[in-house]
PDB file of N, CA, C and O in Angstrom:
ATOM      1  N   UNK A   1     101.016 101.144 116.792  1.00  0.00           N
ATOM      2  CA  UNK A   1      99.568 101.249 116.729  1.00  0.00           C
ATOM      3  C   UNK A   1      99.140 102.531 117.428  1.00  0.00           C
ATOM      4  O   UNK A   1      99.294 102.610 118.647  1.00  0.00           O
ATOM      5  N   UNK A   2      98.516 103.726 116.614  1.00  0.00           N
ATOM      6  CA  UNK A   2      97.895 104.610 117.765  1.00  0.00           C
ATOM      7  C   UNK A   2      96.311 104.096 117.644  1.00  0.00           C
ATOM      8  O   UNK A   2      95.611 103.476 116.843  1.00  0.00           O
ATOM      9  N   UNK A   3      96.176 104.806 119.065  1.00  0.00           N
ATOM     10  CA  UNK A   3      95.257 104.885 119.454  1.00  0.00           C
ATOM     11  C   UNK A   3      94.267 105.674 120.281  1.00  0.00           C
ATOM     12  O   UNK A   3      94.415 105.822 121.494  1.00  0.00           O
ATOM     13  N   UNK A   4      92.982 106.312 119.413  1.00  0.00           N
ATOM     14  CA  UNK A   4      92.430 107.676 119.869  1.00  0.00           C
ATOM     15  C   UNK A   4      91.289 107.367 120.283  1.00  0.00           C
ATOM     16  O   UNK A   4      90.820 106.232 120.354  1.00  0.00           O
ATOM     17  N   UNK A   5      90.692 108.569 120.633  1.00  0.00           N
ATOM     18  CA  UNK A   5      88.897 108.843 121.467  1.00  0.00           C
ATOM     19  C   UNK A   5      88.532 109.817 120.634  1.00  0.00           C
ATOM     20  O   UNK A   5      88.852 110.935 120.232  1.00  0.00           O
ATOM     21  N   UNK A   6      87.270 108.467 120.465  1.00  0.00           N
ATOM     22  CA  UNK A   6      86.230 109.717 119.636  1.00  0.00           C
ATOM     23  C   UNK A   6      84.957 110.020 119.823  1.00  0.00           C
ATOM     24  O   UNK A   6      84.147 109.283 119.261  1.00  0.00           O
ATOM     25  N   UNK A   7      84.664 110.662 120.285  1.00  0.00           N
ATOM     26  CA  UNK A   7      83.520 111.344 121.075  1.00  0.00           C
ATOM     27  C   UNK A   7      82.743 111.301 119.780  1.00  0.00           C
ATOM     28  O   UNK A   7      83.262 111.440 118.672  1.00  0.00           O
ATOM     29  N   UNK A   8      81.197 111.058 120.051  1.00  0.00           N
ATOM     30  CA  UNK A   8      80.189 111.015 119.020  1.00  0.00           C
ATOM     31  C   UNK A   8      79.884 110.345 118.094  1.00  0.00           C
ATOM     32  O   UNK A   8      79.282 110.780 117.112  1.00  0.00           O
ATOM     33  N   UNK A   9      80.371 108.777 118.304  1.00  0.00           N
ATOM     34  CA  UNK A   9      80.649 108.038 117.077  1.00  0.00           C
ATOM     35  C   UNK A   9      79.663 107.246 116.710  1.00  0.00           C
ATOM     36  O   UNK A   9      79.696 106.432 115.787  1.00  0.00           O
ATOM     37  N   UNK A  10      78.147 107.638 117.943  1.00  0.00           N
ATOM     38  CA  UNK A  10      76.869 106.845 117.779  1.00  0.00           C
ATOM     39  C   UNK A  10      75.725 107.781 117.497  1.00  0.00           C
ATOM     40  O   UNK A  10      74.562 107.545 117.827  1.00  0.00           O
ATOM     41  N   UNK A  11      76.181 108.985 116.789  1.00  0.00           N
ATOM     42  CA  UNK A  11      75.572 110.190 115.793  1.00  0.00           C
ATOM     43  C   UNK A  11      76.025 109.891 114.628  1.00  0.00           C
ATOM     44  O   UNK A  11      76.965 109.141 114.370  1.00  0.00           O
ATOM     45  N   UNK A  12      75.003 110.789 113.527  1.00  0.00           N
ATOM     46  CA  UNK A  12      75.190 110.569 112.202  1.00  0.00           C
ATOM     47  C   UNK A  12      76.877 110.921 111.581  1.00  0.00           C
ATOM     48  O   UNK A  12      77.347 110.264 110.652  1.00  0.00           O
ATOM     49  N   UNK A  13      77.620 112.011 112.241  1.00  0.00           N
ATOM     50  CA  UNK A  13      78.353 112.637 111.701  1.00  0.00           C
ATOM     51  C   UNK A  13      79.291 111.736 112.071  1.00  0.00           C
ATOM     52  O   UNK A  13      80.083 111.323 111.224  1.00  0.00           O
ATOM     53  N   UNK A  14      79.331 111.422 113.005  1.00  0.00           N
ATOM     54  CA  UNK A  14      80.307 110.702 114.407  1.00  0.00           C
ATOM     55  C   UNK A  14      80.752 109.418 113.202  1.00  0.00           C
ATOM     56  O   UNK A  14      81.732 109.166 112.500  1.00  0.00           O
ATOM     57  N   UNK A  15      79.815 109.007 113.380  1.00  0.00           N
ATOM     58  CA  UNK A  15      79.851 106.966 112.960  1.00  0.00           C
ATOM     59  C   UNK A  15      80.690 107.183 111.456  1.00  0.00           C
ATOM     60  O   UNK A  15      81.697 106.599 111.054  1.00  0.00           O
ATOM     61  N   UNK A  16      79.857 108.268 110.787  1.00  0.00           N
ATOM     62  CA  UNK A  16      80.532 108.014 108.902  1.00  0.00           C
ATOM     63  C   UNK A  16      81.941 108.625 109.676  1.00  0.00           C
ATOM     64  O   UNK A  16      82.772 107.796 109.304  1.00  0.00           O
ATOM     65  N   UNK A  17      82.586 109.478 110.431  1.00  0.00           N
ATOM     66  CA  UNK A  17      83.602 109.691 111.352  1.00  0.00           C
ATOM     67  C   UNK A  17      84.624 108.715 111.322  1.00  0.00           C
ATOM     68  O   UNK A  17      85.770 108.836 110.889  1.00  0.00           O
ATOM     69  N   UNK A  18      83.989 107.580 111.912  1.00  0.00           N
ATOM     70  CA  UNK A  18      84.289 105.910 112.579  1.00  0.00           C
ATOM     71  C   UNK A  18      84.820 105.310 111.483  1.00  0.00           C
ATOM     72  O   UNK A  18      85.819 104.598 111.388  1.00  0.00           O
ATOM     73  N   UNK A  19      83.863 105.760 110.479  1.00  0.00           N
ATOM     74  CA  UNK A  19      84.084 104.458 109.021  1.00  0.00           C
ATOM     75  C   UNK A  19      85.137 105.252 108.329  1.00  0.00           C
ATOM     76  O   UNK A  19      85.770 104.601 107.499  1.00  0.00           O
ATOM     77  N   UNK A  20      85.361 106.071 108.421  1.00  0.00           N
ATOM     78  CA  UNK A  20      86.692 106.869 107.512  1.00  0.00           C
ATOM     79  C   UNK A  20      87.524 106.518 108.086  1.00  0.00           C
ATOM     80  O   UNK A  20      88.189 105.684 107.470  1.00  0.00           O
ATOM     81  N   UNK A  21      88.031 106.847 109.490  1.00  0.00           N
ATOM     82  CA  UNK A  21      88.893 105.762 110.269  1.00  0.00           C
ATOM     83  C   UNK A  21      89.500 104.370 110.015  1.00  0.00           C
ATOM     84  O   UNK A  21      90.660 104.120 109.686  1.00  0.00           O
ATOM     85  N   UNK A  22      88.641 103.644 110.200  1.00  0.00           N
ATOM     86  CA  UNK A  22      88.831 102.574 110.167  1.00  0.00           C
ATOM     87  C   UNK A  22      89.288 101.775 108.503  1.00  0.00           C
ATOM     88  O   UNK A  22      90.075 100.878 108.201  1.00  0.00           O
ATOM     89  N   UNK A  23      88.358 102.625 107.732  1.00  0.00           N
ATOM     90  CA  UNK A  23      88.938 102.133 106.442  1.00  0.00           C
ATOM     91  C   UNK A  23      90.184 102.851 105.774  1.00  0.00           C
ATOM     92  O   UNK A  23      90.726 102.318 104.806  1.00  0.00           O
ATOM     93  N   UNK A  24      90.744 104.323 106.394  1.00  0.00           N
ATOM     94  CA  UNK A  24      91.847 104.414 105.931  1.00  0.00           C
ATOM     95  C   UNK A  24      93.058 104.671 107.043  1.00  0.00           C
ATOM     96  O   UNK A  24      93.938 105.520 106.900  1.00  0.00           O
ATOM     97  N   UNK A  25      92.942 103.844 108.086  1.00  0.00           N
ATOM     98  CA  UNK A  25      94.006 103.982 108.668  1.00  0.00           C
ATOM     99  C   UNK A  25      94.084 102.929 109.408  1.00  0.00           C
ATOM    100  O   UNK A  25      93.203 102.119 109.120  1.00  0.00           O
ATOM    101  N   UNK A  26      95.057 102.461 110.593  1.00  0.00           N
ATOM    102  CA  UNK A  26      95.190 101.052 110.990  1.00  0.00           C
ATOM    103  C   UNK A  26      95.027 101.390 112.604  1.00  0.00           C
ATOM    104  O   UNK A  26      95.510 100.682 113.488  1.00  0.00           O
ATOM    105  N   UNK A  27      94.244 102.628 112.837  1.00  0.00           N
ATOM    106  CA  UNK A  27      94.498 103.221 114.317  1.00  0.00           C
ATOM    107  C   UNK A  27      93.192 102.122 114.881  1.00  0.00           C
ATOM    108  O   UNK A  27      92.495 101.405 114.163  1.00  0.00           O
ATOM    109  N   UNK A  28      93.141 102.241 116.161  1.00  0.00           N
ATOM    110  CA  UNK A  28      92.197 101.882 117.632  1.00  0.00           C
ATOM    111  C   UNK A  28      91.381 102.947 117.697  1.00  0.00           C
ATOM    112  O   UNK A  28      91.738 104.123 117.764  1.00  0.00           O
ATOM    113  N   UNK A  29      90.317 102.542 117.677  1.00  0.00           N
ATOM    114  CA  UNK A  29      89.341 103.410 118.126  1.00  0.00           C
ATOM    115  C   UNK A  29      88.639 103.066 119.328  1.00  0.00           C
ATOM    116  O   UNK A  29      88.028 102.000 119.402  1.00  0.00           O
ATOM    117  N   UNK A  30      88.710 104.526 121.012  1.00  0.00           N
ATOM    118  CA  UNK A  30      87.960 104.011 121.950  1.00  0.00           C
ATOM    119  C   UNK A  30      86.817 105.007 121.583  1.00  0.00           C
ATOM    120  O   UNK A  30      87.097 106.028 120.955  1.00  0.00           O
ATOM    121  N   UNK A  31      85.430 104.711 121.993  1.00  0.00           N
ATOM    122  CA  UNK A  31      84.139 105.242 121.453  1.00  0.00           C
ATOM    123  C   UNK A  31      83.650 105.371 122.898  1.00  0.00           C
ATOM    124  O   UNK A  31      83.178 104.374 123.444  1.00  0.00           O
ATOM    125  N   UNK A  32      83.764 106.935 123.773  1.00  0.00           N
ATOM    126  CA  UNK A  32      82.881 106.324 125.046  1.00  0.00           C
ATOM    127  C   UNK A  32      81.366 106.644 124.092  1.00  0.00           C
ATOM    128  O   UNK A  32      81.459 107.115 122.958  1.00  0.00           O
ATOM    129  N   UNK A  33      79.789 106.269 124.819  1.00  0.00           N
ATOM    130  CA  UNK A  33      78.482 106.493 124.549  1.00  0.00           C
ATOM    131  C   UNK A  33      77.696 106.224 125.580  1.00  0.00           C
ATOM    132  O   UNK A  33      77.998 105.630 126.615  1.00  0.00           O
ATOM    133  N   UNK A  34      76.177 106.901 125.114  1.00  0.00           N
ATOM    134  CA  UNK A  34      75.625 106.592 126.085  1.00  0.00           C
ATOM    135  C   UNK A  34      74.639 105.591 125.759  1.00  0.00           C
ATOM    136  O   UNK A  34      74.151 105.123 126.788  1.00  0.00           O
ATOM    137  N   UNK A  35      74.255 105.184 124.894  1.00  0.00           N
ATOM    138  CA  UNK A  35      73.152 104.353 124.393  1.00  0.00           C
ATOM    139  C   UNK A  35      72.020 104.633 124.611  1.00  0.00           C
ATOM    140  O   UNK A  35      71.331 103.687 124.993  1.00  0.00           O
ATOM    141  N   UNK A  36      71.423 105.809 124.497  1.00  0.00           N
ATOM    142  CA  UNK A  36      70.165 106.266 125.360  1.00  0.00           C
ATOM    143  C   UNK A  36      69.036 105.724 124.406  1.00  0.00           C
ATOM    144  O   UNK A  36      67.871 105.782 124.799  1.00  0.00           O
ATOM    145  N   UNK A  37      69.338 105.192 123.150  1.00  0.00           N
ATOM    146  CA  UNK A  37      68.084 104.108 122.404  1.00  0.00           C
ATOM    147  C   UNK A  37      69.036 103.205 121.268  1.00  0.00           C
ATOM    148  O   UNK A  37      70.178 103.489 120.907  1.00  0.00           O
ATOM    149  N   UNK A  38      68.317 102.196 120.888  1.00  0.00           N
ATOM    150  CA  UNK A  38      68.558 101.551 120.179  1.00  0.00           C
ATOM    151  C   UNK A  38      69.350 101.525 118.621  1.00  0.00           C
ATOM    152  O   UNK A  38      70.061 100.736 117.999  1.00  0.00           O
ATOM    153  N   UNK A  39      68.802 102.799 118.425  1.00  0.00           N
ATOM    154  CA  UNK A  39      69.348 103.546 116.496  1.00  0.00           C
ATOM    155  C   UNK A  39      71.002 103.972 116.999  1.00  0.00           C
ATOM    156  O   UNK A  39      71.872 104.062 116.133  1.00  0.00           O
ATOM    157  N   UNK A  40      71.310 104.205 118.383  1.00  0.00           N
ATOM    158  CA  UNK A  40      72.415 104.910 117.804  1.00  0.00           C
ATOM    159  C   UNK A  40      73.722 103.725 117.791  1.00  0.00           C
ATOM    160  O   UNK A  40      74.693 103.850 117.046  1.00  0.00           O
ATOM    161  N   UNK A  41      73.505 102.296 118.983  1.00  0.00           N
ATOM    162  CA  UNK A  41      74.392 101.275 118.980  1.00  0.00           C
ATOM    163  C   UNK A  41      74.228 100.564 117.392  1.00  0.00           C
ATOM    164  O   UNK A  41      74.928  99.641 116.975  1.00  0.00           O
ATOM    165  N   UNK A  42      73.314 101.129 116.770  1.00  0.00           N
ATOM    166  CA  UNK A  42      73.290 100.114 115.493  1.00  0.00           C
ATOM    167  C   UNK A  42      74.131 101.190 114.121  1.00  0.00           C
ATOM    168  O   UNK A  42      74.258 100.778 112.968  1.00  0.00           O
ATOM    169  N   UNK A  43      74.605 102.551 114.584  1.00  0.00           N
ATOM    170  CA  UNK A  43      74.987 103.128 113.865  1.00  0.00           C
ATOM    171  C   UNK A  43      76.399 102.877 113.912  1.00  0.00           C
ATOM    172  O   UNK A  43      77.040 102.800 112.864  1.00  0.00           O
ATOM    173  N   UNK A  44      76.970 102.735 115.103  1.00  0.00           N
ATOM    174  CA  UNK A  44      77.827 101.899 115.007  1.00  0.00           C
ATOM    175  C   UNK A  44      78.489 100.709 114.581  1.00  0.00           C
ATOM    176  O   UNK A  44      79.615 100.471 114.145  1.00  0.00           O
ATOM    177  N   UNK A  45      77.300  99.909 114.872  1.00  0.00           N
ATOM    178  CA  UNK A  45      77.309  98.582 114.190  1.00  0.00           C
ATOM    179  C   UNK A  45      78.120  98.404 112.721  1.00  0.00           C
ATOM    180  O   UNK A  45      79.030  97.761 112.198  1.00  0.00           O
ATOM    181  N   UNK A  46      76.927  99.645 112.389  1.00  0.00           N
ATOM    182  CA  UNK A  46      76.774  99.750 110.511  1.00  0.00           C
ATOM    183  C   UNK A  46      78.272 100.692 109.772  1.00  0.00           C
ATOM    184  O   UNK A  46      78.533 100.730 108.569  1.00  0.00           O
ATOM    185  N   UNK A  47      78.998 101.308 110.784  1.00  0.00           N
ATOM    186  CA  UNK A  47      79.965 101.902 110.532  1.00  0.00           C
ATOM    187  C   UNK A  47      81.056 101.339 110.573  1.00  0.00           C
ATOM    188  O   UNK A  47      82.036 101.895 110.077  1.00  0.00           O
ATOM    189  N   UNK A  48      81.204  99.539 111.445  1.00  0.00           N
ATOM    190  CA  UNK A  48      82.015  98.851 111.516  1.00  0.00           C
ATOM    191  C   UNK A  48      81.892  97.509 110.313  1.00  0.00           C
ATOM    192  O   UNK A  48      82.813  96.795 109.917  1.00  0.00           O
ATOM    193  N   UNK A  49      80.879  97.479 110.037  1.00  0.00           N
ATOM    194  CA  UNK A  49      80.342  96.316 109.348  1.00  0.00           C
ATOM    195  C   UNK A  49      81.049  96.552 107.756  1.00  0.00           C
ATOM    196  O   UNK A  49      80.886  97.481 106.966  1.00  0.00           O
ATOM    197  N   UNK A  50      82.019  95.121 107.635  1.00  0.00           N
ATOM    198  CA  UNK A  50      82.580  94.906 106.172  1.00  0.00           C
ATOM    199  C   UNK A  50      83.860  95.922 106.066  1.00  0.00           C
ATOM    200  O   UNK A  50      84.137  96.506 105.018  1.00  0.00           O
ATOM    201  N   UNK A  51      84.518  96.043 107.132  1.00  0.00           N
ATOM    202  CA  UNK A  51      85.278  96.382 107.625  1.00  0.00           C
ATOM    203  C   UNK A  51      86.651  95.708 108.298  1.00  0.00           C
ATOM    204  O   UNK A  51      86.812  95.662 109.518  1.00  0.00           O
ATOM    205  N   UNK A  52      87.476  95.268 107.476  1.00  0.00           N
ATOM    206  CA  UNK A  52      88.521  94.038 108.216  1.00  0.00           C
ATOM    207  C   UNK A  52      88.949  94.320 109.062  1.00  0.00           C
ATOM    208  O   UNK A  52      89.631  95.328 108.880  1.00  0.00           O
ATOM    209  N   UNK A  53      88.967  93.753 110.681  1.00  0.00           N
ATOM    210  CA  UNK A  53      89.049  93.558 111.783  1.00  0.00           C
ATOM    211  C   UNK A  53      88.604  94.935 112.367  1.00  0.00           C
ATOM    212  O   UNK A  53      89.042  95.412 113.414  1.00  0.00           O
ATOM    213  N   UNK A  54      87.914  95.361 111.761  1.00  0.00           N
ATOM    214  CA  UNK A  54      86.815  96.425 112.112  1.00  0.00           C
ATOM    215  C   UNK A  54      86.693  96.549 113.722  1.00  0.00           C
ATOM    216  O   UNK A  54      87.125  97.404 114.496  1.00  0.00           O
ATOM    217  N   UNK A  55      85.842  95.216 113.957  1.00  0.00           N
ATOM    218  CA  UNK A  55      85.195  94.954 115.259  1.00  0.00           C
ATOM    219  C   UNK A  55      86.430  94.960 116.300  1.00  0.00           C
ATOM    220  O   UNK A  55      86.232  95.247 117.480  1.00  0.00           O
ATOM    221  N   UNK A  56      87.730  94.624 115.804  1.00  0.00           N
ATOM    222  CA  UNK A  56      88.655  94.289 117.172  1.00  0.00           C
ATOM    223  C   UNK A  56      89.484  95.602 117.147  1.00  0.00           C
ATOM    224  O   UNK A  56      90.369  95.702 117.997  1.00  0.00           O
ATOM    225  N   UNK A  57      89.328  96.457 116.408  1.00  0.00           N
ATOM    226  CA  UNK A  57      90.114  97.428 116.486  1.00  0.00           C
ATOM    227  C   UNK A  57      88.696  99.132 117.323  1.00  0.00           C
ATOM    228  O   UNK A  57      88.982 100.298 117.594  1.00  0.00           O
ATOM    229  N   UNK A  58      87.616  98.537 117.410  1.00  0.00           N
ATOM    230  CA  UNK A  58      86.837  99.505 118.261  1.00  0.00           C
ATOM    231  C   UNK A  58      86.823  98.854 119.528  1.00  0.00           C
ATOM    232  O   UNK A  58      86.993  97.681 119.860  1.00  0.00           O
ATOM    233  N   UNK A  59      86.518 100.165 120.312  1.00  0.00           N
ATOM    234  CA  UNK A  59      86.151  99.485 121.701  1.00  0.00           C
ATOM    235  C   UNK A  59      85.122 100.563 122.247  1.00  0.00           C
ATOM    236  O   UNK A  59      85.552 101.716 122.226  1.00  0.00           O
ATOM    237  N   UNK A  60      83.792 100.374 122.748  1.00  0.00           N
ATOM    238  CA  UNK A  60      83.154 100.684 122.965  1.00  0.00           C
ATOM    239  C   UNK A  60      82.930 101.241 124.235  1.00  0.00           C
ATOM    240  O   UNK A  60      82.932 100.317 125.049  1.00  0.00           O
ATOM    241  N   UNK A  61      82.799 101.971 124.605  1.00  0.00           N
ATOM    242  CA  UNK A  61      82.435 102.424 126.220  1.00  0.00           C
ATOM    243  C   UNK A  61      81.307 102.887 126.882  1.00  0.00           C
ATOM    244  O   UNK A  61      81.237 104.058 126.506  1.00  0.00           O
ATOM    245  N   UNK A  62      80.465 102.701 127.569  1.00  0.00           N
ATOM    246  CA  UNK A  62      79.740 103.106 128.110  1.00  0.00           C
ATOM    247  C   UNK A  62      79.613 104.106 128.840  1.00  0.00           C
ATOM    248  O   UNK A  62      80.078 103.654 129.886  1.00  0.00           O
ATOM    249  N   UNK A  63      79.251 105.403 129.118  1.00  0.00           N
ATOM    250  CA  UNK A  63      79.465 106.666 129.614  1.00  0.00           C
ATOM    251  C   UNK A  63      78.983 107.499 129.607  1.00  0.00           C
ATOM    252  O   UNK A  63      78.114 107.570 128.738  1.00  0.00           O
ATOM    253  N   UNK A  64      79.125 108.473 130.340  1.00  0.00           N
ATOM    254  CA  UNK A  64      78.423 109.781 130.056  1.00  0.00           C
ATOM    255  C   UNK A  64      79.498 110.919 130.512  1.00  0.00           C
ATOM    256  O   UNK A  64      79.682 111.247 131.684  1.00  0.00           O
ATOM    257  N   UNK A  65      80.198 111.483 129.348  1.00  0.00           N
ATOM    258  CA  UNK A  65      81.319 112.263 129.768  1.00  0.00           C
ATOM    259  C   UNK A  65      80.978 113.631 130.182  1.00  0.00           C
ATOM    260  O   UNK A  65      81.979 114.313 130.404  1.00  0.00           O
ATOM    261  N   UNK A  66      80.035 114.132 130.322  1.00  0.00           N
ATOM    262  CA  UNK A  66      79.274 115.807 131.047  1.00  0.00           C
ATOM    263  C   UNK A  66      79.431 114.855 132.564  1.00  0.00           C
ATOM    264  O   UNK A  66      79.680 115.704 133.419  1.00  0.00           O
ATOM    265  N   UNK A  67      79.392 113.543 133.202  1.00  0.00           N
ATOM    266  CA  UNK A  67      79.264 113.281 134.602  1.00  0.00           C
ATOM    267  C   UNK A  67      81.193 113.196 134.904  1.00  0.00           C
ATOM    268  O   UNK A  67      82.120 112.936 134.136  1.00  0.00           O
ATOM    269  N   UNK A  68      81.147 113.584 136.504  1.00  0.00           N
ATOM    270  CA  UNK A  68      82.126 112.565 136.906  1.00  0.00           C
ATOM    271  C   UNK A  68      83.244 111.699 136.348  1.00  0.00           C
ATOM    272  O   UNK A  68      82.779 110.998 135.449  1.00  0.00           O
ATOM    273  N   UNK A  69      84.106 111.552 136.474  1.00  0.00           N
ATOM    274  CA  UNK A  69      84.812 109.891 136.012  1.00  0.00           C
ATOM    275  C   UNK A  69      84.345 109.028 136.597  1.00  0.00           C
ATOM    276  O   UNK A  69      84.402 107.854 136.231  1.00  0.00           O
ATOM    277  N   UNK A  70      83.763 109.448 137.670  1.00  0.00           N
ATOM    278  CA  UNK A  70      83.414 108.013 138.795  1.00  0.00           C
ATOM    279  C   UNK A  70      81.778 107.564 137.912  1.00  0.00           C
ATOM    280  O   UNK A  70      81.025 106.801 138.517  1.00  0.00           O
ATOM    281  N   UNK A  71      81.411 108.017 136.705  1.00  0.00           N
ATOM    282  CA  UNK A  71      80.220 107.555 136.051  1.00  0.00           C
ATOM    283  C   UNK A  71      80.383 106.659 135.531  1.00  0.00           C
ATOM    284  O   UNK A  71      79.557 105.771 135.326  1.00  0.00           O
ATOM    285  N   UNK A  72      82.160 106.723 135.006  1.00  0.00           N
ATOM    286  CA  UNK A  72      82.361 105.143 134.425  1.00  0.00           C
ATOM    287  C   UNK A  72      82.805 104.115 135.278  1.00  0.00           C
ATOM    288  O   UNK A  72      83.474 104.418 136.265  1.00  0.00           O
ATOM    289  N   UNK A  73      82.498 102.828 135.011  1.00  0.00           N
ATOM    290  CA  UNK A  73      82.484 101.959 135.892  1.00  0.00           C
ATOM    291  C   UNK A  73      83.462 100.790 135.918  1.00  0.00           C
ATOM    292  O   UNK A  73      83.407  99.968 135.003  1.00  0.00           O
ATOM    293  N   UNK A  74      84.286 100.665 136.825  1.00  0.00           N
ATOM    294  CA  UNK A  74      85.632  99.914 136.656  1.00  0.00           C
ATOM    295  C   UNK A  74      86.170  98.851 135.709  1.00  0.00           C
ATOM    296  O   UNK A  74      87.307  98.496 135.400  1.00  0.00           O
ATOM    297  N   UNK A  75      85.061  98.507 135.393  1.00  0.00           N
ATOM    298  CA  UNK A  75      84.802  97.259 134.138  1.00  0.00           C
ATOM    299  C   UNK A  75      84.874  97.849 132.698  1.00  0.00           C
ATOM    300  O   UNK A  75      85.351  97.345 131.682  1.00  0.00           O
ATOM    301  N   UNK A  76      84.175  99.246 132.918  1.00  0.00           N
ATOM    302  CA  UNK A  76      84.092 100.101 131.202  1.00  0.00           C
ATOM    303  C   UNK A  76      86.026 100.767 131.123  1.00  0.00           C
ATOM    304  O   UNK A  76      86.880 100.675 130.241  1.00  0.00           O
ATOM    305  N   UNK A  77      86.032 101.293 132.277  1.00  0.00           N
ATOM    306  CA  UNK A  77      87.653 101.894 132.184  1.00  0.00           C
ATOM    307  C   UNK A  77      88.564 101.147 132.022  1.00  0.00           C
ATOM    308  O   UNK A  77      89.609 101.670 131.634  1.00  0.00           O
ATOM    309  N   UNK A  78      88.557  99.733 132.233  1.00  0.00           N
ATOM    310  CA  UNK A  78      89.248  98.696 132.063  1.00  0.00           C
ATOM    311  C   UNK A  78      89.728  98.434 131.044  1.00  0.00           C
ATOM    312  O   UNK A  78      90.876  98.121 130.727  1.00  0.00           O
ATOM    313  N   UNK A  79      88.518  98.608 130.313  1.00  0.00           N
ATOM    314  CA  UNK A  79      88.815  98.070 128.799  1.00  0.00           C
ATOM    315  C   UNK A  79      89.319  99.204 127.448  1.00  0.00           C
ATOM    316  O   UNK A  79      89.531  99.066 126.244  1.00  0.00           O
ATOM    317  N   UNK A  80      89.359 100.310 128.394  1.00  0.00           N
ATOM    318  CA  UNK A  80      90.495 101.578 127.075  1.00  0.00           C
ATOM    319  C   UNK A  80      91.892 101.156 127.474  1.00  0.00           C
ATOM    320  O   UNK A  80      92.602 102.161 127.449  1.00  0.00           O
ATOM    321  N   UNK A  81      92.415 100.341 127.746  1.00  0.00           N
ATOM    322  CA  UNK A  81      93.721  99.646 128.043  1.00  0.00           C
ATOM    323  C   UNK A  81      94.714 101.020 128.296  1.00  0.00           C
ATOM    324  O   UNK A  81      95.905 100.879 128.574  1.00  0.00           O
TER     325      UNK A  81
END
């Protein structure tokens, strides 16, 4: 199984990005973001949606990668295994 980081995947370019991924290959996707409104967690959404095991093969992160590492928070780093 690989498994990559993809920066921008809750932008327009990013997400159709996500969905090419996911529908032609069998990789992990970690997504850090920042969620700074509502449209961009749903672009995600919509890039995973109808997608077989879509949802268990992203993992979402919370972040802001211009800060620190110490921006992410032991619970978000946890979960890029």
């Amino acid at each position: 199984m690989k498994r990559i980081l993809l920066t921008g995947a809750s932008g327009f370019v990013g997400s159709h990005v996500l969905r090419h991924i996911l529908v032609n290959t069998d990789w992990h996707v970690v997504c850090p973001v920042t969620f700074t409104h509502k449209g961009l967690s749903d672009r995600i959404r919509m890039a995973v949606f109808g997608v077989d095991d879509g949802y268990n093969r992203v993992k979402v992160i919370r972040c802001d990668l211009t800060a620190p590492i110490s921006s992410i928070t032991a619970h978000e780093f946890g979960k890029i295994d």
